[in-house]
N, CA, C and O of each residue as an XYZ file, in Angstrom:
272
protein
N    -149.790    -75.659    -40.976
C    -149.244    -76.027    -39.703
C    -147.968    -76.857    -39.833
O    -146.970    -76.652    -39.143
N    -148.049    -77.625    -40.585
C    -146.386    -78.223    -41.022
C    -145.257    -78.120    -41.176
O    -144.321    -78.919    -41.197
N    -145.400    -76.615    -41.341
C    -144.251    -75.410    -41.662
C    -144.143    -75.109    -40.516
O    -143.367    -74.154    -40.541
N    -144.474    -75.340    -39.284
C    -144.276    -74.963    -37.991
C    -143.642    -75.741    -37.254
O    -143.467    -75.524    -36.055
N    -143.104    -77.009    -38.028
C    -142.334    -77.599    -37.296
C    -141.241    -78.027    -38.397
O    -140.530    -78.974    -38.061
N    -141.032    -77.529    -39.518
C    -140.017    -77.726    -40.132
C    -138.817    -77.544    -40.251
O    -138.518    -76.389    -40.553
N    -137.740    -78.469    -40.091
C    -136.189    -78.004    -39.934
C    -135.773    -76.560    -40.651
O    -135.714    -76.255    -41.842
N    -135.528    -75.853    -39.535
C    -134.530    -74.551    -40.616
C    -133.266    -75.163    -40.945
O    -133.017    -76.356    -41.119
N    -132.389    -74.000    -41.010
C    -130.923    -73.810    -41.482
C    -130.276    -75.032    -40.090
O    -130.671    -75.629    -39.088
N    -129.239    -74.853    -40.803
C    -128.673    -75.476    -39.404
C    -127.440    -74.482    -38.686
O    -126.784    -73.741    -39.418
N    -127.242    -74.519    -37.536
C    -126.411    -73.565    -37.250
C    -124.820    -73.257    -38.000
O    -123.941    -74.115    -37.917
N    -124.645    -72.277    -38.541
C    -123.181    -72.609    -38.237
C    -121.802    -71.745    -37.603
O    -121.832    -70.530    -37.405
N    -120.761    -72.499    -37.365
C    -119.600    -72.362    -36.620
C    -119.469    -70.363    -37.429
O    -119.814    -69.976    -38.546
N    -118.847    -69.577    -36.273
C    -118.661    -68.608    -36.716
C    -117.097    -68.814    -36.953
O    -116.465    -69.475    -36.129
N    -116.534    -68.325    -37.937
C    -115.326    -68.171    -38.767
C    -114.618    -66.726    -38.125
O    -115.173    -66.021    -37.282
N    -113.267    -66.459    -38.725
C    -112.729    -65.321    -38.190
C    -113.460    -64.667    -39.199
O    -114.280    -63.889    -38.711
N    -113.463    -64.702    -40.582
C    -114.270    -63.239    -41.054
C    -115.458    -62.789    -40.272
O    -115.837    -61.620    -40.210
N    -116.138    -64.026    -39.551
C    -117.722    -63.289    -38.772
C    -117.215    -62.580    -37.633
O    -117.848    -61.584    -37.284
N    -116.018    -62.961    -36.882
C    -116.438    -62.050    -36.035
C    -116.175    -60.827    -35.924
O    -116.156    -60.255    -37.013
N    -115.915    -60.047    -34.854
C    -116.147    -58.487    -34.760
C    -114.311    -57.840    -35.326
O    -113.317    -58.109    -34.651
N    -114.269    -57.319    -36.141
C    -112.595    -56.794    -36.333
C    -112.197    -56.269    -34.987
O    -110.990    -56.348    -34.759
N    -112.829    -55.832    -34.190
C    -111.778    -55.109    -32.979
C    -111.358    -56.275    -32.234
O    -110.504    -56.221    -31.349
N    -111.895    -57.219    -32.554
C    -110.996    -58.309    -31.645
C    -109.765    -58.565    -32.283
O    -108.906    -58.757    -31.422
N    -109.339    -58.646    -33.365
C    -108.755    -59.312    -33.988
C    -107.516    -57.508    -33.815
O    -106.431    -57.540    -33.235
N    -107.874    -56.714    -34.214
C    -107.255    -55.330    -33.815
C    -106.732    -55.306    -33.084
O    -105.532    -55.088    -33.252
N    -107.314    -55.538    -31.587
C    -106.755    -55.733    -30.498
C    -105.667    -56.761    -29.942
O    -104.823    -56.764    -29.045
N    -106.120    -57.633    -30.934
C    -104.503    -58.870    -30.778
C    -104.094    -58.603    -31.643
O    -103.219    -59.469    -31.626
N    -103.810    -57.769    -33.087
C    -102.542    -57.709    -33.956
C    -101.814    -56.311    -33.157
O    -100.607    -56.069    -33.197
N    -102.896    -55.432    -32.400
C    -102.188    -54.448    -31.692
C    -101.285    -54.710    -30.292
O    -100.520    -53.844    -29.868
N    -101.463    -55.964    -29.653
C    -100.927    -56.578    -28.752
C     -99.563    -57.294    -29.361
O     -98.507    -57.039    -28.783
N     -99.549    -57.946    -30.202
C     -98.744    -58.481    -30.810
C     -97.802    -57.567    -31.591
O     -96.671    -58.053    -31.611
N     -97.894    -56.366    -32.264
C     -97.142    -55.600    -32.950
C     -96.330    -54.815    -31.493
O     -95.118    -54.601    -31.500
N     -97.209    -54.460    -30.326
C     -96.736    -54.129    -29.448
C     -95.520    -54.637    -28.321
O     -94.723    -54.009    -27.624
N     -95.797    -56.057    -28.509
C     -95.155    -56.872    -27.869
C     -93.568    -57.039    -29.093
O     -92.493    -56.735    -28.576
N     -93.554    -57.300    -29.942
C     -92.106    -57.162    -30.938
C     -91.668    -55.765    -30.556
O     -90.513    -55.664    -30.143
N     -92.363    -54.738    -30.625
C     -91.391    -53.220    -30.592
C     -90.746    -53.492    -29.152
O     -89.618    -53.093    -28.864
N     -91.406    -54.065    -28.451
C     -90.819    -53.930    -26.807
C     -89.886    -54.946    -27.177
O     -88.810    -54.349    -27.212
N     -89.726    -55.901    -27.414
C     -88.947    -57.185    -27.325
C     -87.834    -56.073    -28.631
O     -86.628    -56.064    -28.387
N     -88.166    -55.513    -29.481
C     -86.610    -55.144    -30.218
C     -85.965    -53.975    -29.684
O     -84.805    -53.748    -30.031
N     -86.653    -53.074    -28.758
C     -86.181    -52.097    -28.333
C     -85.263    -53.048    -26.164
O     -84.764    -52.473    -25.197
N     -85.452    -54.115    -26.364
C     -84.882    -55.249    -25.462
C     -85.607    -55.238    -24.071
O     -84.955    -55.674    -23.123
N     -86.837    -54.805    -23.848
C     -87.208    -54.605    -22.793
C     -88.290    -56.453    -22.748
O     -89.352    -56.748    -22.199
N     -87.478    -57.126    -23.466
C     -88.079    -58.630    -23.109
C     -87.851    -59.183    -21.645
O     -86.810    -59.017    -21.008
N     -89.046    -59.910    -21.170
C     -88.573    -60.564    -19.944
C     -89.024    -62.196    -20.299
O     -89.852    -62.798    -20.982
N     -87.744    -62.513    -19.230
C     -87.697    -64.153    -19.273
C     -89.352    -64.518    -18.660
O     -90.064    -63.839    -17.920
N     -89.590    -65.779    -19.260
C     -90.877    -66.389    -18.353
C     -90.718    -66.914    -17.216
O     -89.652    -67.489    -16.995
N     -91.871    -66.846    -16.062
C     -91.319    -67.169    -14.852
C     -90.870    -68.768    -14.747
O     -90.044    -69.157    -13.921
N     -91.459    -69.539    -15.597
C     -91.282    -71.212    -15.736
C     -89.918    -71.618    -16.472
O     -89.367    -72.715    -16.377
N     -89.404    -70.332    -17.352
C     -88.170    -70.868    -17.621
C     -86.681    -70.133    -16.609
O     -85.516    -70.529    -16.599
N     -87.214    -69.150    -15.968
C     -86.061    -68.884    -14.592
C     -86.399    -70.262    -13.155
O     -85.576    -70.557    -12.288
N     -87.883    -70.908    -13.312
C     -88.063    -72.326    -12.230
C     -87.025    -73.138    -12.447
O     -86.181    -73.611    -11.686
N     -87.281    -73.268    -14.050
C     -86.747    -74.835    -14.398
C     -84.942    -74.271    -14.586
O     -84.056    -75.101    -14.379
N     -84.693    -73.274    -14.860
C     -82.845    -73.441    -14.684
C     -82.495    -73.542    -13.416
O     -81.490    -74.063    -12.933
N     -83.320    -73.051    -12.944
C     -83.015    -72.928    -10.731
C     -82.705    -74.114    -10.945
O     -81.574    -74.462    -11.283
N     -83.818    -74.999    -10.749
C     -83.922    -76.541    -10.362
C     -82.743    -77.242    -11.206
O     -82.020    -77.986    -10.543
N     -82.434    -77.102    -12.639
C     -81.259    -77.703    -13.024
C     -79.983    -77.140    -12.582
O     -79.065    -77.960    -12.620
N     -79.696    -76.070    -12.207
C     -78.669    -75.553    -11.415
C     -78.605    -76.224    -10.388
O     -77.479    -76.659    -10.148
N     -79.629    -76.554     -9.468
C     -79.628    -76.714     -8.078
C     -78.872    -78.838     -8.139
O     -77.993    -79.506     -7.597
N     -79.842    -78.993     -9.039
C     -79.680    -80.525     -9.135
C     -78.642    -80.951     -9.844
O     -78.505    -82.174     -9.821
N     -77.645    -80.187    -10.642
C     -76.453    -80.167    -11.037
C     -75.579    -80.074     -9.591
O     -74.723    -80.929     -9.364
N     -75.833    -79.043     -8.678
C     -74.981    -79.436     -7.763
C     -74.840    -80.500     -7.211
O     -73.830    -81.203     -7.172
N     -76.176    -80.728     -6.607
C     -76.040    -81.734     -5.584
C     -76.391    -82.954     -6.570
O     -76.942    -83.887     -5.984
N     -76.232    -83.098     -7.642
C     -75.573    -84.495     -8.325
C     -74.004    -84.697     -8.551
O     -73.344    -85.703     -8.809
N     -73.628    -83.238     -8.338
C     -72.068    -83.095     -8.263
C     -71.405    -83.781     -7.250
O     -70.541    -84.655     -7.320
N     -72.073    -83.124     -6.066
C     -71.792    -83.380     -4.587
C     -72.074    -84.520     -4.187
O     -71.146    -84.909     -3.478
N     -72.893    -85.292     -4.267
C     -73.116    -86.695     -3.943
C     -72.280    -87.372     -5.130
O     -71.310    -88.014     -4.726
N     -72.485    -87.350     -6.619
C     -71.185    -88.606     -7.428
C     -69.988    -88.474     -7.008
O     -69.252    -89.439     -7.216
N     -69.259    -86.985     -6.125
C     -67.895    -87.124     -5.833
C     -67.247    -87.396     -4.401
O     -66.025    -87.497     -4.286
């Protein structure tokens, strides 16, 4: 009966070799996919870096317009 309450293994953390290869397939195939598009130039800007030039465009003016 002692053996019925005895510590097993202890868990452990799964590693990239454990898990399943099609995951890992599926993001080197996303990623190889994403360079052919980006060298053949069909890259697009991110929407947070067309926000933030707006806003420094915008606040370049009207820091223009109000220091002069």
């Amino acid at each position: 009966m002692s053996d019925l309450f005895a510590p097993g293994p202890e868990p452990v953390e799964p590693t990239a070799a454990d898990l399943p290869p099609r995951r890992f397939n599926r993001r080197r195939e996303k990623v190889v996919a994403e360079i052919q598009r980006n060298r053949r130039g069909e890259y697009r800007v991110p929407t947070w870096v067309l926000a933030l030039a707006l806003v420094l465009l915008v606040g370049g003016w009207t820091l223009l317009i109000v220091l002069s």
